[in-house]
N, C-alpha and C positions, 0 to 999 in steps of 0.2 A: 663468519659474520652474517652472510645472507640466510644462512639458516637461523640462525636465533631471531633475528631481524622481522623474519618471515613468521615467528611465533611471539611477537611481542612488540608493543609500541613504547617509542621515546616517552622519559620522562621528563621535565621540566623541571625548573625552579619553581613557576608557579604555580603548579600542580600539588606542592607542598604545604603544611602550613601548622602549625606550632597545635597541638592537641588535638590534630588528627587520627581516626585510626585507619591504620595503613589498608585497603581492600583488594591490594593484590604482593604478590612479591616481588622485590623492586633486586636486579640485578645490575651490574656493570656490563660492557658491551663483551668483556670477554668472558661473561656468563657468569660468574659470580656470585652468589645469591649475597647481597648486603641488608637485606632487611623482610622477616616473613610477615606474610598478611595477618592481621591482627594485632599488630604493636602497635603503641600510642608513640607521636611524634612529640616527646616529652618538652624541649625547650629549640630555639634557636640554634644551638650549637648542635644537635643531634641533626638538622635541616644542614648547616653547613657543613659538616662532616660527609654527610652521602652527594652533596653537590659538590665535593671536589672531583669526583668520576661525572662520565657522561652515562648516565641511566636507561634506563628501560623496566618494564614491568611486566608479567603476563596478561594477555587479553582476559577481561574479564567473564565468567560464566555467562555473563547477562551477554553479553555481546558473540559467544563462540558457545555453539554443543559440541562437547566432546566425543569423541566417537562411543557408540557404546551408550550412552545418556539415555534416562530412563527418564530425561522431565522435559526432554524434547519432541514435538511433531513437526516430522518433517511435511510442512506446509505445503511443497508442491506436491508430494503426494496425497496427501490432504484432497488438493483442490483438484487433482485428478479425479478424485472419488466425488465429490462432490459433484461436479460437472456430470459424469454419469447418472447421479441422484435425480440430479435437474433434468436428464433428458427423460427420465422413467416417469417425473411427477409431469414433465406437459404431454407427453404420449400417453398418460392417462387421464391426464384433463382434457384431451383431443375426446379422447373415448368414452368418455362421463363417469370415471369411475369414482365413488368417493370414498374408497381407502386411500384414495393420494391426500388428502387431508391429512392422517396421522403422519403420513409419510413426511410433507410441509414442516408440520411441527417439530419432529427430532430433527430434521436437519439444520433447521436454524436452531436449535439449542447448539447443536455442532460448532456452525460458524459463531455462534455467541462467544464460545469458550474459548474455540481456536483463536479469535481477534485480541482474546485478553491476556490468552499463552504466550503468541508469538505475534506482536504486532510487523515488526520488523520485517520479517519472512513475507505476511500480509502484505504488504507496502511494496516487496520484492514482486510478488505476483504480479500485483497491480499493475505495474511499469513496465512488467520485462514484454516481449512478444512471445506469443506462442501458437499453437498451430489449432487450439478450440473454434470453431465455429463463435462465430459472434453474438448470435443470438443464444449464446447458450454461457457465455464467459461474459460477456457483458451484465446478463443478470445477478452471477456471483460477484464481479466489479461492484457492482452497485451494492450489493448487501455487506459486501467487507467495509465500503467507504463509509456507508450510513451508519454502521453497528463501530466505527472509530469515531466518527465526529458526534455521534451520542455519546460513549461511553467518554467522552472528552467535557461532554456538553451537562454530563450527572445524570442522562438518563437513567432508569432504571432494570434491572434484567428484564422483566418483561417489554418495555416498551423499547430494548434492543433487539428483543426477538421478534415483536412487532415488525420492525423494522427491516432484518432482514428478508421475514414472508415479502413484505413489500418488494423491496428489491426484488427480489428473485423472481416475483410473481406480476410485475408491475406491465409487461411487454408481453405480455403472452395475448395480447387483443392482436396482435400484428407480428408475431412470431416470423412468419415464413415472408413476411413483407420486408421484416427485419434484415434477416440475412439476406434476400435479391438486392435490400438497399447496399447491404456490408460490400456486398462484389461489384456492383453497378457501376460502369464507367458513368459519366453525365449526370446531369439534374433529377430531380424528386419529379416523376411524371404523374400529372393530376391525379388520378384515380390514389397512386401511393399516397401522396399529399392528405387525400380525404380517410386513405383506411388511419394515416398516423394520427391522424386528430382526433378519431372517436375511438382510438385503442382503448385510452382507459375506462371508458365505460363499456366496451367490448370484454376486455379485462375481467370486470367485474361481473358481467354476465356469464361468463365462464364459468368463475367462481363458486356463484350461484348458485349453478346447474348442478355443482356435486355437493349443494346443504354446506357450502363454506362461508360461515355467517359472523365472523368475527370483525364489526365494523367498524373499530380502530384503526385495520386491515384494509379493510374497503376504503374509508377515507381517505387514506395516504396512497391509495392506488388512484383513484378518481382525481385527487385533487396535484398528483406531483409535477403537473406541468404547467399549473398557473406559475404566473410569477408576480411579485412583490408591487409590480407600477402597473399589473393588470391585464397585459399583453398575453397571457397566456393562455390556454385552453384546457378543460372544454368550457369555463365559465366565464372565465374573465376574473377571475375573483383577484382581489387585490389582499396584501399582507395581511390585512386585519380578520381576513375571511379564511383563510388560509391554514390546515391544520400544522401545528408543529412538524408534528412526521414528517409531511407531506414538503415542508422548508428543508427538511435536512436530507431527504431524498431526492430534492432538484439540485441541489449543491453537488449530490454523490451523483449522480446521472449525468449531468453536465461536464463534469469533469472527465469522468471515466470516458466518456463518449470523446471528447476534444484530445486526450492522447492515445486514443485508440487508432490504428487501422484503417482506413475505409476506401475503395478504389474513387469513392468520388472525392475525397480531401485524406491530404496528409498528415499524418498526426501531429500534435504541436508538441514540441522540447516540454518537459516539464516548466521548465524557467517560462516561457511563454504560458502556458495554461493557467502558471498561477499570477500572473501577471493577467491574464483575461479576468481574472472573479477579483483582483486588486481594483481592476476598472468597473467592473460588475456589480461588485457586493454593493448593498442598499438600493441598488432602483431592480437588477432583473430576480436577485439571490437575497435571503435575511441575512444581513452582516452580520450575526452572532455565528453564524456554521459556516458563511464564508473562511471568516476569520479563525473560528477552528481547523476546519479544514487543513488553513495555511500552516496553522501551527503544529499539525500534526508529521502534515510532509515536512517540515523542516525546510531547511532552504537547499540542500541534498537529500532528497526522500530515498531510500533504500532503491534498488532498480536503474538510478539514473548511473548512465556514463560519461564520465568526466577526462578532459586531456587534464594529464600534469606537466608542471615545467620543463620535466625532464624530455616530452614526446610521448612517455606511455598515456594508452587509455586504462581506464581502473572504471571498475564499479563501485560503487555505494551501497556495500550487507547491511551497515547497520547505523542508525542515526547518533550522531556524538551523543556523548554523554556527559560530557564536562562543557563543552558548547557545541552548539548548530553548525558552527562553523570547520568542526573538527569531526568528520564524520570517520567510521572505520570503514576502510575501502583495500579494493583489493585490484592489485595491475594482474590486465588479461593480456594486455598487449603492448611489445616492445617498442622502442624508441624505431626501429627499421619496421615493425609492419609484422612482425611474428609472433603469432597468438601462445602464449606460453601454454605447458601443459599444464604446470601446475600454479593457479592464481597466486599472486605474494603481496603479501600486507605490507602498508606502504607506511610509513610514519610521515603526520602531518607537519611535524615541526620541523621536519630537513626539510630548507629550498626546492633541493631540483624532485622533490616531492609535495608538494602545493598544487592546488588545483588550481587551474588556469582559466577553465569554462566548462558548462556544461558540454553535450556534444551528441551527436547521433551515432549508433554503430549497429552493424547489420554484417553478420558472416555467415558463410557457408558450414563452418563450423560450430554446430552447438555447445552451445556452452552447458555443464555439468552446474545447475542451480543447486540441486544438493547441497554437491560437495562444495561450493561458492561461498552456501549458507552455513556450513558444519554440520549438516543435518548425515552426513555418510562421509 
């Protein structure tokens, strides 16, 4: 039973519905195949007929890569490659070189594609911890978050590619500031204070320097730390002044920053963060990307760890797909405190299977995101 269990989630009664066609293969619990994927759920009597068993179905492709899968990347290794990208494009914008221009360019074609491939996996990154340097994982944070809440928002391929450069490129005025702030016990000491506030035009003087002149680019770098009521810097510029880009990069910075890491504050639960830009949106953030944003993470965004009724902690692979509320998730960790070896899919509609609360978790033992994700 826990094997099959372990490869397939509970079906419902309301999960059915008269002229459907079926998108996965629906079995009994003692494994059965009673119905394959691609039949139409002809009348009411065909629905009662398979609801006299208790059901189950295979996870669907969308939600699980099979091993072996030719139409999957494995996103964390992805973002390994990436991250290395990024340290070669600012180690060569250290040293004025301007082949890192081209360089800029295919890589956010990369992240373009990957956010539209595997958003979920995306979302996984974002959340989970990892052992990157901050000023270096922070900037791909930002470029995943911006190129979701655009491609959410209808922007267009280029002005998600846009977008990414920004991200990536947005913190390089203060790069090695960045990271002393990431480890710094205590408070922002003046002089740090004055290097963060003129970054973005630091930034963009960088830029510059190697003939990087695309100023859609420029804008959204200069401009992502105003905010909406005008508080912000380097101008003050308030909403109306304020480039698009430039809105839906302070929504993705803002955030990424708040459940990050940092020795001088702790990072917030997801549940709290989004609860920050709930209070937020409209006077510091543009409510339209706020509110994307929200809608993107779901109210379990992939990454987060959840107690269930039962006492296990389980993570969140992948965001429901019949509701928000129903996400696919998978127990790491037993009801007594013992990290399983092998993750097990949990079905939301058993009780002592229900999520109970979001939650914090931190082991000595790494966890296999891969194999978490199906990507191995």
């Amino acid at each position: 039973m826990e094997s099959i269990m372990s490869e397939r989630v509970r079906l419902t009664r309301k999960d059915l519905h008269v002229g459907m066609t079926v998108p996965w293969n629906i079995y009994d619990l003692e494994g059965r195949k009673l119905l394959a994927s691609g039949q139409v759920l002809r009348d009411q009597q065909m629905i009662d007929h398979l609801c006299q068993y208790v059901l189950c179905h295979d996870i669907p492709e969308t939600h699980v890569a099979q091993k072996g899968s030719q139409g999957k990347l494995n996103v964390f290794d992805k973002t390994h490659d990436y991250i290395n990208r990024i340290e070669k494009i600012f180690n060569e914008l250290d040293e004025g070189k301007q082949e890192c221009v081209d360089k800029i360019a295919s890589l956010v074609k990369d992240i373009q594609a990957l956010c539209a491939r595997e958003p979920d996996g995306i979302l996984g990154v974002i959340h989970l911890d990892n052992d990157y340097p901050y000023s270096l994982f922070h900037p791909l944070q930002c470029a995943y978050l911006s190129v979701m809440i655009a491609r959410r928002a209808g922007f267009t391929d280029a002005e998600c590619q846009a977008l990414a450069a920004a991200g990536i490129l947005a913190n390089i005025g203060m790069r090695y500031t960045q990271e002393t702030l990431s480890k710094q016990h205590g408070p922002i000491k003046p002089e740090q204070d004055r290097i963060v506030k003129q970054h973005p035009r630091k930034s963009v003087d960088i830029l510059r320097q190697v003939g990087f002149d695309n100023e859609t680019i420029i804008n959204i770098i200069l401009e992502h730390h105003e905010r909406c009521d005008g508080s912000g810097y380097p101008h003050g510029f308030k909403r109306d002044n304020i480039c698009r880009g430039a809105l839906v990069l302070a929504v993705a910075d803002s955030y990424g920053a708040m459940i990050s890491s940092h020795n001088y504050h702790e990072p917030l639960l997801i549940k709290q963060g989004l609860h920050k830009f709930l209070v937020d949106k409209g006077q510091l953030f543009e409510v339209q990307f706020a509110l994307l944003l929200i809608k993107e993470l779901t109210v379990y965004p992939p990454g987060s760890f959840v107690k269930l009724t039962n006492g296990e902690i389980a993570v969140v692979v992948y965001r429901g797909k019949m509701s928000p509320m129903e996400p696919l998730l998978k127990s790491i960790v037993g009801t007594h405190g013992e990290q399983y070896a092998n993750p097990l899919v949990r079905d939301l509609s058993i009780h002592e299977y229900k999520i109970e609360s979001i939650c914090a978790y931190h082991s000595e033992n790494q966890l296999n995101y891969g194999k978490l994700w199906g990507y191995v």
